[in-house]
SERO-4910 file (N, C-alpha, C, O; in steps of 0.05 Angstrom, whole numbers):
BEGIN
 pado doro    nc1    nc2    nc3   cac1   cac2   cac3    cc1    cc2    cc3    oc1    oc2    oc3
  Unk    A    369    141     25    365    168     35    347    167     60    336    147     69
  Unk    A    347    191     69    324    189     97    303    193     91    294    205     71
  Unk    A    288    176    119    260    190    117    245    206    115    254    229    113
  Unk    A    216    200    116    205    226    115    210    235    149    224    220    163
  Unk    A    198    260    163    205    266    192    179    256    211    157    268    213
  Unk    A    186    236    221    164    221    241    142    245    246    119    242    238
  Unk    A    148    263    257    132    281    276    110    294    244     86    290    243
  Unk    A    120    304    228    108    310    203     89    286    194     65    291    191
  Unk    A    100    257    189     81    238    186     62    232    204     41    224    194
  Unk    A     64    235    223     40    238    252     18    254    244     -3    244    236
  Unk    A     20    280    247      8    303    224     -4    303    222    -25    309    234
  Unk    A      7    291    189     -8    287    156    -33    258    173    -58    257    170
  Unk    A    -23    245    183    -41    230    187    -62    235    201    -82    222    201
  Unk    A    -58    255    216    -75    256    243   -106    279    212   -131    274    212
  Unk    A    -97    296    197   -100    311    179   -118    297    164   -140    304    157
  Unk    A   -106    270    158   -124    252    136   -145    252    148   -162    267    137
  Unk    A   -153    240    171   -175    227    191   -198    250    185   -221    243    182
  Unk    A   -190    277    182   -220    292    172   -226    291    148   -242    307    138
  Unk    A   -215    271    135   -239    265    108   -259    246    121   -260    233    142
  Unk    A   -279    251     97   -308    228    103   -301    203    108   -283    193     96
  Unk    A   -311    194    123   -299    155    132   -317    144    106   -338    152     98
  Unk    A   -299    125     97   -314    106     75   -346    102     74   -363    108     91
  Unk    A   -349     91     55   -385     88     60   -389     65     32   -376     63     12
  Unk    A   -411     50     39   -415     26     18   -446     20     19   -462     20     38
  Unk    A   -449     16     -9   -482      7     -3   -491    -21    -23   -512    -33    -21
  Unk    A   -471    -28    -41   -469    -56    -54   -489    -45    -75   -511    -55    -68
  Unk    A   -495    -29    -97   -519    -27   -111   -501    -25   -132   -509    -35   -153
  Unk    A   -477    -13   -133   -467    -11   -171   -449    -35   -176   -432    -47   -163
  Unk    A   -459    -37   -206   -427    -55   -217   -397    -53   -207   -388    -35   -194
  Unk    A   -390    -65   -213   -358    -66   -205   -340    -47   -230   -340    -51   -254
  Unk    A   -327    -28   -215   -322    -14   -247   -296    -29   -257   -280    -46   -247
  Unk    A   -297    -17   -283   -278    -27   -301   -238    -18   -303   -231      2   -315
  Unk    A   -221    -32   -292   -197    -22   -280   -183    -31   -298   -161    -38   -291
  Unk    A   -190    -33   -326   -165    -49   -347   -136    -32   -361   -114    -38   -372
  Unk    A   -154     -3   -352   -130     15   -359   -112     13   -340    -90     17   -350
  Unk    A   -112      9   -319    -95      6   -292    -76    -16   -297    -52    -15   -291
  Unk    A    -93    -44   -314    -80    -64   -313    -55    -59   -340    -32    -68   -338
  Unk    A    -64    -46   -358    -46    -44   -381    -24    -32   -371     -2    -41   -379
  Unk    A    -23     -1   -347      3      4   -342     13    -19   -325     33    -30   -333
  Unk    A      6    -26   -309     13    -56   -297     35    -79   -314     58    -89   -315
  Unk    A     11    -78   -323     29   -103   -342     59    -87   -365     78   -100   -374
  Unk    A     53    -58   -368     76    -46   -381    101    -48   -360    120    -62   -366
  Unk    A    101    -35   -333    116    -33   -310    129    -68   -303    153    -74   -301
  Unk    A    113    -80   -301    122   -111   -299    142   -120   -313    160   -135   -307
  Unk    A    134   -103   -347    160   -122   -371    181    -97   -376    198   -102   -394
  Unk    A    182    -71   -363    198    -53   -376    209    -41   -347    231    -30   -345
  Unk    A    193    -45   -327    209    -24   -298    198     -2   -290    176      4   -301
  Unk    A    206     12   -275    208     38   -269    211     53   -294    191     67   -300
  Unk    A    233     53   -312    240     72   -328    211     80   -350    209     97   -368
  Unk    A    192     60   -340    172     64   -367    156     76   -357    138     79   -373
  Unk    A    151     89   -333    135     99   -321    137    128   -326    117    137   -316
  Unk    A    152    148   -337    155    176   -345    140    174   -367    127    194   -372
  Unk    A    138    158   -378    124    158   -416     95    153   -408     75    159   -421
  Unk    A     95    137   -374     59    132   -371     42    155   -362     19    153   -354
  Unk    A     57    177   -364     37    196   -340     14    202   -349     -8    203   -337
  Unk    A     21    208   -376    -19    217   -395    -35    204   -384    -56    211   -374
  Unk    A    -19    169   -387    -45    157   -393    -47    142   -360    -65    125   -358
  Unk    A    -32    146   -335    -41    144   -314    -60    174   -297    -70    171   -275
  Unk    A    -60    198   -312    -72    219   -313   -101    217   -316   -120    225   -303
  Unk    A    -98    201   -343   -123    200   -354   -138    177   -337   -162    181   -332
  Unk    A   -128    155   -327   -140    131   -316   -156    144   -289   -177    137   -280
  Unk    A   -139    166   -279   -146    176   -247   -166    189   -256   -185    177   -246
  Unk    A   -178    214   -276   -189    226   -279   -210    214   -289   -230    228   -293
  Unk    A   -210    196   -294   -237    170   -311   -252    155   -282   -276    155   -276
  Unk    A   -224    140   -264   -245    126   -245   -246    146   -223   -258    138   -203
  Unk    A   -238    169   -222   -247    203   -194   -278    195   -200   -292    189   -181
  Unk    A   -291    193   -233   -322    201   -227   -332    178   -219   -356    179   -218
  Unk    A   -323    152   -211   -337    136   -195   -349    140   -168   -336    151   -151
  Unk    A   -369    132   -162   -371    136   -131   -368    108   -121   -376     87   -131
  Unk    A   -355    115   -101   -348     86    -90   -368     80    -69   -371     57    -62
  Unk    A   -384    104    -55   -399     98    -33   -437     81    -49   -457     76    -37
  Unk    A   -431     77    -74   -452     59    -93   -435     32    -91   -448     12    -99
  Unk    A   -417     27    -85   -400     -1    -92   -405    -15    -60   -412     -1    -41
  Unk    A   -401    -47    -58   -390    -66    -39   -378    -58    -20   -361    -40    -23
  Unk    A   -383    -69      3   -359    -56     16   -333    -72      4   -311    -67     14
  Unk    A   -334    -86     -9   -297   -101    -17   -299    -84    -47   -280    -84    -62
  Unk    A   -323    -71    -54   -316    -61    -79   -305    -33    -83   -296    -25   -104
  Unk    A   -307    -18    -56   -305      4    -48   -270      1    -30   -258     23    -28
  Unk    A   -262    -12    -24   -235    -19    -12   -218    -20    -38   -198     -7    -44
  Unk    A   -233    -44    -56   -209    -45    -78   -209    -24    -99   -192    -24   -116
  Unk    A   -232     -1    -99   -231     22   -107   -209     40   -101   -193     48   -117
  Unk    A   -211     46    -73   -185     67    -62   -162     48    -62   -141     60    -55
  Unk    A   -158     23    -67   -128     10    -67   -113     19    -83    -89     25    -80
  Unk    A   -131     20   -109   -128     19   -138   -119     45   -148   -100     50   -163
  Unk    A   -139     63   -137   -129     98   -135   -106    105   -128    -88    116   -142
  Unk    A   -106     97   -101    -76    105    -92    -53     90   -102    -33    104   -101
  Unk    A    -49     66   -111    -36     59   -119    -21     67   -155      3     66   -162
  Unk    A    -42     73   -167    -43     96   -186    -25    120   -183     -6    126   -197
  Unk    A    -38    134   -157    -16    156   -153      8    156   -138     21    176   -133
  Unk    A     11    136   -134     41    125   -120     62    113   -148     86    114   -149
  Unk    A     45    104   -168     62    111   -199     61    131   -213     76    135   -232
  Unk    A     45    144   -206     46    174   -222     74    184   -206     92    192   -220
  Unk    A     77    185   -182     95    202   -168    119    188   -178    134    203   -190
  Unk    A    128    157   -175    144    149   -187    154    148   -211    176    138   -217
  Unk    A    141    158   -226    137    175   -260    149    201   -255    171    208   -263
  Unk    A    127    217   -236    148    247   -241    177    245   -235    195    258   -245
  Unk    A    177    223   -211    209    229   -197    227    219   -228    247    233   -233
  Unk    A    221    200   -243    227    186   -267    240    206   -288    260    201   -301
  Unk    A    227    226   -287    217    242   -304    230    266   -304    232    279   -324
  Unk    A    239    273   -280    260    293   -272    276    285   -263    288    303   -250
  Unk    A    287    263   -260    314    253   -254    320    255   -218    340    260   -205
  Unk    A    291    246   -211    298    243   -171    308    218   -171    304    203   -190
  Unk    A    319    214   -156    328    188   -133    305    176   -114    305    154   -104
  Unk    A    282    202   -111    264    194    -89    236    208    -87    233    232    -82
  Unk    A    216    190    -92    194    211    -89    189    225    -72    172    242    -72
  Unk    A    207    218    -53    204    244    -30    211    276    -32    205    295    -18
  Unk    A    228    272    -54    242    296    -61    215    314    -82    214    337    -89
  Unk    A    204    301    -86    179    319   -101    154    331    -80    139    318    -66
  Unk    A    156    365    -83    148    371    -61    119    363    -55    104    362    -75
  Unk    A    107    356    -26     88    352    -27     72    328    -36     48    327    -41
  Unk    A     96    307    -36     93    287    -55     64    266    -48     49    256    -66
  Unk    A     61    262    -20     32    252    -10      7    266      4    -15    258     11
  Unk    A     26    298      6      2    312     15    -20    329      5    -43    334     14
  Unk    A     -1    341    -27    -12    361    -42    -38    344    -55    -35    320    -57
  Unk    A    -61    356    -61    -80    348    -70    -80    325    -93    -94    335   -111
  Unk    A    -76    313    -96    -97    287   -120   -117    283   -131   -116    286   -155
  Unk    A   -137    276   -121   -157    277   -153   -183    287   -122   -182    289    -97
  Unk    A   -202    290   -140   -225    295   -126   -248    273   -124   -256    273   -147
  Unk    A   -263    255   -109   -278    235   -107   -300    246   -101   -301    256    -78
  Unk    A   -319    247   -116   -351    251    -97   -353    286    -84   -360    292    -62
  Unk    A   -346    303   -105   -340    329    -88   -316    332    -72   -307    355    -71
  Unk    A   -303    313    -58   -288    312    -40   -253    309    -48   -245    287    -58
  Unk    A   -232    334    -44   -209    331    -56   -192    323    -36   -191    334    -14
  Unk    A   -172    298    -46   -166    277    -26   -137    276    -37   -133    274    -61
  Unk    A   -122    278    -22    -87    271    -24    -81    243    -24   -101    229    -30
  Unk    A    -63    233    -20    -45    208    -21    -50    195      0    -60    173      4
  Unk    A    -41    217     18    -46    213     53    -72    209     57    -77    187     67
  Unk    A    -93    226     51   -116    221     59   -133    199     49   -154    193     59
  Unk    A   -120    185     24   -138    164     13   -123    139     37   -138    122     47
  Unk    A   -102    139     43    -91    118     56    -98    115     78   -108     94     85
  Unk    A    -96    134     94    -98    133    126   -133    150    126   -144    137    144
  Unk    A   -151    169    116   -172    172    126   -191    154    100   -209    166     90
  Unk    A   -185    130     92   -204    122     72   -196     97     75   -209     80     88
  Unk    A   -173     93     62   -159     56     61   -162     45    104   -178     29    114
  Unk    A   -142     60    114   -149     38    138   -165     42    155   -163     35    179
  Unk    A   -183     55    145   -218     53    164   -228     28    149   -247     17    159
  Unk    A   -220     20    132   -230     -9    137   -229    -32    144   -242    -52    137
  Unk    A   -203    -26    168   -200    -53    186   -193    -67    183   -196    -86    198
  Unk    A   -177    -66    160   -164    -96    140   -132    -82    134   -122    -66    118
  Unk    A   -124    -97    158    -89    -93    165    -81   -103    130    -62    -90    121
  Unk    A    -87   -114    119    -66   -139     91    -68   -123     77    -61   -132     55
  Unk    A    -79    -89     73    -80    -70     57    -54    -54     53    -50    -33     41
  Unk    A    -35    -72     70     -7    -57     86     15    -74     61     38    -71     53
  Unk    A     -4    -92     55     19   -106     25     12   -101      3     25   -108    -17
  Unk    A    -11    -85      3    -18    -69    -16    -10    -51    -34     -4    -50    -57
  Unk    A    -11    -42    -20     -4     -7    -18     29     -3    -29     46    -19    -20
  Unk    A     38     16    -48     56     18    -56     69     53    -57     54     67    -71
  Unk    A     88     66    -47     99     79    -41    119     89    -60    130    110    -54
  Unk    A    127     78    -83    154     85   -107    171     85    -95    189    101   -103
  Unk    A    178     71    -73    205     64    -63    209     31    -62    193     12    -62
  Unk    A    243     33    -62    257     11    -64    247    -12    -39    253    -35    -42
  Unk    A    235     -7    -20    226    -25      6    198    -31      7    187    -50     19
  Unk    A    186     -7    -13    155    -21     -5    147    -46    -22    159    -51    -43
  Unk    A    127    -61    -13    117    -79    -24    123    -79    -50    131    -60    -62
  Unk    A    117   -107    -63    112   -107    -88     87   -106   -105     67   -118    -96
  Unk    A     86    -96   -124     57    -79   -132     46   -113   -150     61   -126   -164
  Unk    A     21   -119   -146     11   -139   -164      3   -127   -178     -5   -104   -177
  Unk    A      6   -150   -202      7   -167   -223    -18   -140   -242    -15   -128   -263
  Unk    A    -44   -141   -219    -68   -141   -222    -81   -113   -214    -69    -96   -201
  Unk    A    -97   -111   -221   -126    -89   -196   -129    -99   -180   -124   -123   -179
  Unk    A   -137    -89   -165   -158   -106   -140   -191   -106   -150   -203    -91   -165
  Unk    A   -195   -121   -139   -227   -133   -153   -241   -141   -127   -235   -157   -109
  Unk    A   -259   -127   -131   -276   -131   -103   -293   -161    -90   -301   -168    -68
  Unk    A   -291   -170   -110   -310   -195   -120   -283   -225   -109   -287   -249   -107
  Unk    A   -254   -208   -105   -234   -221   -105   -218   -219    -88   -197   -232    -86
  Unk    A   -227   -196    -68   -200   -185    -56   -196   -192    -30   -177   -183    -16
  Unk    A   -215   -210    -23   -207   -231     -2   -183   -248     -4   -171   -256     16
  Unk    A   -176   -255    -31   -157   -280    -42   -135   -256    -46   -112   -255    -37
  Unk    A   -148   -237    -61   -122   -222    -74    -98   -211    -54    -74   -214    -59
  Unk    A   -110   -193    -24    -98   -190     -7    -83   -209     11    -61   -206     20
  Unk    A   -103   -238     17    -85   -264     28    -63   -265     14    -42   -265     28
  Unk    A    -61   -267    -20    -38   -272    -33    -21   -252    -31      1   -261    -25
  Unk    A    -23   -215    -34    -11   -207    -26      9   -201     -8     31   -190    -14
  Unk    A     -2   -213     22     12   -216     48     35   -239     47     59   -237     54
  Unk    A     19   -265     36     42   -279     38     68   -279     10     87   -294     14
  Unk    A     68   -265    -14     81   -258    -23     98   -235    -14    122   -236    -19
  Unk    A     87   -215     -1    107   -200     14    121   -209     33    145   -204     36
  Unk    A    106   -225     48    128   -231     74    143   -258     57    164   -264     69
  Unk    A    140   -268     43    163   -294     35    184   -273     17    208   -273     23
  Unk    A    178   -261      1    200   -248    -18    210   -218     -1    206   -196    -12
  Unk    A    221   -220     22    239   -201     36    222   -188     58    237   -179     76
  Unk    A    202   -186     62    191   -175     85    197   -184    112    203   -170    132
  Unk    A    195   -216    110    204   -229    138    230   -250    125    230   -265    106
  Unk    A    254   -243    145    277   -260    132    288   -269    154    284   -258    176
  Unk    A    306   -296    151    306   -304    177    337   -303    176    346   -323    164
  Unk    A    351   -289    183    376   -283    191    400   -288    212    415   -269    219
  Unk    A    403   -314    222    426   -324    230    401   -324    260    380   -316    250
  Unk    A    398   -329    281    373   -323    299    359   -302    305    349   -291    325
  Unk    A    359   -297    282    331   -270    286    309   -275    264    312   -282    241
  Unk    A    290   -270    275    277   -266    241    269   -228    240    265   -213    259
  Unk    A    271   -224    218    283   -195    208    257   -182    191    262   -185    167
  Unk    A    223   -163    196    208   -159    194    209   -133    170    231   -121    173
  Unk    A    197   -124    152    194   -107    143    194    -86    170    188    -92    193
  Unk    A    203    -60    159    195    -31    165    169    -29    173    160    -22    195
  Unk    A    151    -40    146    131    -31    151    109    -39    168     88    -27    173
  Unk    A    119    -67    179    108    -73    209    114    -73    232    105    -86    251
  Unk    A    137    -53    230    130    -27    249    119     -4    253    108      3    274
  Unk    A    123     12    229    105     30    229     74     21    236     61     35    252
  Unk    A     61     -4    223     32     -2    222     30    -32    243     10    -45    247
  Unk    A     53    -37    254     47    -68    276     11    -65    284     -7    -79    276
  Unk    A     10    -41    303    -15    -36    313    -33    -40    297    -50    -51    311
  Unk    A    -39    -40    278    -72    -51    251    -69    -72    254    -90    -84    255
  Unk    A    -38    -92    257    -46   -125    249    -62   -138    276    -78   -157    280
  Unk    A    -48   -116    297    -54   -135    328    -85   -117    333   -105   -132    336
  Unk    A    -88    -96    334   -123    -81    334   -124    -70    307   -119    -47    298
  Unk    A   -135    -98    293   -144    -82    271   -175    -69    267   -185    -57    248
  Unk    A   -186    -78    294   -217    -63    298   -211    -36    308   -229    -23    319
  Unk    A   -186    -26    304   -179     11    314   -166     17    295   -157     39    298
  Unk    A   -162     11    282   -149     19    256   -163     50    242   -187     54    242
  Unk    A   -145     67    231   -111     73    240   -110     73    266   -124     87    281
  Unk    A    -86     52    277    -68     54    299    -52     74    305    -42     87    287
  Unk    A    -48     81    332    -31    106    339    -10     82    357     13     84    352
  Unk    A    -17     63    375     -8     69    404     18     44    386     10     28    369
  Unk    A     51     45    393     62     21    391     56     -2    397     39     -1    414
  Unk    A     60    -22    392     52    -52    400     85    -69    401    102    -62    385
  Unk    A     89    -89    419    122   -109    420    113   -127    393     95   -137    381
  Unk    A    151   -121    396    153   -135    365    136   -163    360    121   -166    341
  Unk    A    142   -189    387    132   -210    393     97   -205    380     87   -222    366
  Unk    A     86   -187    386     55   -194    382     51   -176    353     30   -181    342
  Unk    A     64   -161    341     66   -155    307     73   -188    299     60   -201    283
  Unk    A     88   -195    308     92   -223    301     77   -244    295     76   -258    275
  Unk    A     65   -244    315     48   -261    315     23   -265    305     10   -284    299
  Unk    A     18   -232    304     -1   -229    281     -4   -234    260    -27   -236    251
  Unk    A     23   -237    243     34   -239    226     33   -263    215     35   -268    191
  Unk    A     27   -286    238     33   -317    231     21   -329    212     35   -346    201
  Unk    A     -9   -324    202    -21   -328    182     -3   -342    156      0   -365    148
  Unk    A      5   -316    148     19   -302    122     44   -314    122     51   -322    100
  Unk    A     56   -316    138     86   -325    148     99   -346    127     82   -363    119
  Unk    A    124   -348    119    125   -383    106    125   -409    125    132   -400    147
  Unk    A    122   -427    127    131   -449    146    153   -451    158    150   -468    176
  Unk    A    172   -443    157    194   -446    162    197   -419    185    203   -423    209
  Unk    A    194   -401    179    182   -372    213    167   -375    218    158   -356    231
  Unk    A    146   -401    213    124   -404    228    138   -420    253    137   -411    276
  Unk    A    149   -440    246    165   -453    262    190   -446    275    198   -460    294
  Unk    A    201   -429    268    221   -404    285    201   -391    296    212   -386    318
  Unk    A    184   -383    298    160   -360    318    153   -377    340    153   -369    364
  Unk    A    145   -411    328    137   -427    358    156   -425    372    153   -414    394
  Unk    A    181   -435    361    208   -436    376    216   -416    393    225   -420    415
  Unk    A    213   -387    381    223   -367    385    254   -378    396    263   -380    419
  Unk    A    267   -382    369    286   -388    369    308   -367    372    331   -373    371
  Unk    A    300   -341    374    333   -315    385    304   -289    379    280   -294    381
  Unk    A    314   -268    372    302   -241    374    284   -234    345    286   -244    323
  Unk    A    270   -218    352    255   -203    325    266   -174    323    269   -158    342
  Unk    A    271   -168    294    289   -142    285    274   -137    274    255   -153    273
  Unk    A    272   -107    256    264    -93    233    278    -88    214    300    -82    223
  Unk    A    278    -88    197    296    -92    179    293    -50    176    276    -36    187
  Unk    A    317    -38    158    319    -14    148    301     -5    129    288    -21    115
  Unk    A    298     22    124    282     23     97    293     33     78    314     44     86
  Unk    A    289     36     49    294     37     26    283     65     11    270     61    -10
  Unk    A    288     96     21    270    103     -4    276    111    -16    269    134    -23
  Unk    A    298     96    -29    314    106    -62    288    101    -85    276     79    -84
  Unk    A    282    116   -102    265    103   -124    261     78   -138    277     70   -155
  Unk    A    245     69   -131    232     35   -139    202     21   -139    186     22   -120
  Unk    A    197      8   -163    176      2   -165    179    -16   -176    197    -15   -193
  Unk    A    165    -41   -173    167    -70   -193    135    -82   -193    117    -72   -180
  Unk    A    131   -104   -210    106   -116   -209    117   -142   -201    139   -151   -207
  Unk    A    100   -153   -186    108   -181   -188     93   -190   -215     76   -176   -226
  Unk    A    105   -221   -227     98   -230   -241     69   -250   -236     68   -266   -217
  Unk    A     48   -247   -255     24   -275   -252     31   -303   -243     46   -319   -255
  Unk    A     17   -307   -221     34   -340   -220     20   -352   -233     25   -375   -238
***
């Protein structure tokens, strides 16, 4: 199905940016995300379809870690806080669409803008945890993160994010996304997720992050090289024919990858 409408996503984003910019002061424990991990690990061995039966208890998980403050946490403890949130409500939505028989969370009105839970006084949407919370912190690999209940976005780990971890957890992220379909190398092209185009700009200035201005495919690319498998690492030296984007997907879908 189609997208959402560019000029509307512009917006919502420009909208997010007046929430409070993140804040960290390293003084509290790391909170406890095991409820998160149990729907996790349910979605991993049953699908999508198990996710209508999760909503209580992904209801209940949002409304348990809302009274955290994250501006008491790390700054990596406070990133893998809002990862973890939003990612939450990107299966809740994939639950309702579940649940009423959508094809697409897009079709549920309001699906990233209507309000979500409340943090610290402060009542924060989908949109607003992503774009005025998640990428004020400068860390483009939040982009393999992040899960949407559609058939193209990333694949959701295994795990939580853990602050104490999420240096490793996001490296692994990136290069599991780009080896399992994000970057594919297709007769001489190599063939990029969607979604580095939409967000190219964070990988190449990720000290401006959220990005507005476009960036050429060649330098999303190259940004990219890190993460890359060996094999488009060495098609990128070469630049052996063109760089494409691949289409997007937002038929309803959600998977876990499995623990390696």
């Amino acid at each position: 199905m189609d997208g959402p409408n560019p000029i509307e996503v512009g917006v919502s984003v420009v909208k997010a940016l007046r929430v409070r910019r993140p804040r960290w002061r390293s003084t509290a424990p790391a909170p406890d995300y095991g409820r998160l991990g149990l729907v996790l690990d349910t979605v991993r061995r049953q699908g999508v379809p198990a996710l209508g039966g999760l909503l209580d208890e992904l209801d209940d998980y949002t409304a348990d870690v809302s009274t955290i403050a994250p501006t008491e946490l790390s700054r990596t403890g406070a990133l893998a806080f809002w990862l973890n949130l939003y990612n939450a409500g990107a299966l809740t939505l994939a639950g309702e669409a579940t649940a009423t028989n959508e094809r697409s969370v897009l079709r549920l009105p309001g699906a990233f803008t209507r309000p979500f839970t409340t943090v610290e006084g402060e009542s924060v949407s989908l949109n607003d945890i992503e774009h005025g919370k998640i990428r004020r912190f400068s860390d483009p690999r939040i982009h393999s993160a992040l899960v949407c209940g559609s058939a193209s976005c990333p694949t959701l780990r295994y795990e939580p994010f853990d602050g104490d971890r999420l240096a490793t957890q996001l490296d692994d992220q990136m290069a599991s996304f780009l080896a399992g379909g994000g970057s594919l190398l297709e007769g001489d092209a190599l063939s990029l997720s969607r979604v580095f185009l939409w967000y190219g700009g964070d990988f190449v200035r990720p000290g401006h992050m959220p990005t507005f201005l476009p960036v050429g495919k060649g330098r999303v690319a190259q940004a990219l090289e890190p993460w890359l498998p060996e094999d488009h690492r060495a098609w990128l030296r070469a630049r052996a024919g063109k760089i494409t984007f691949q289409s997007y997907d937002w038929s309803l879908g959600c998977s876990v990858r499995k623990p390696a």
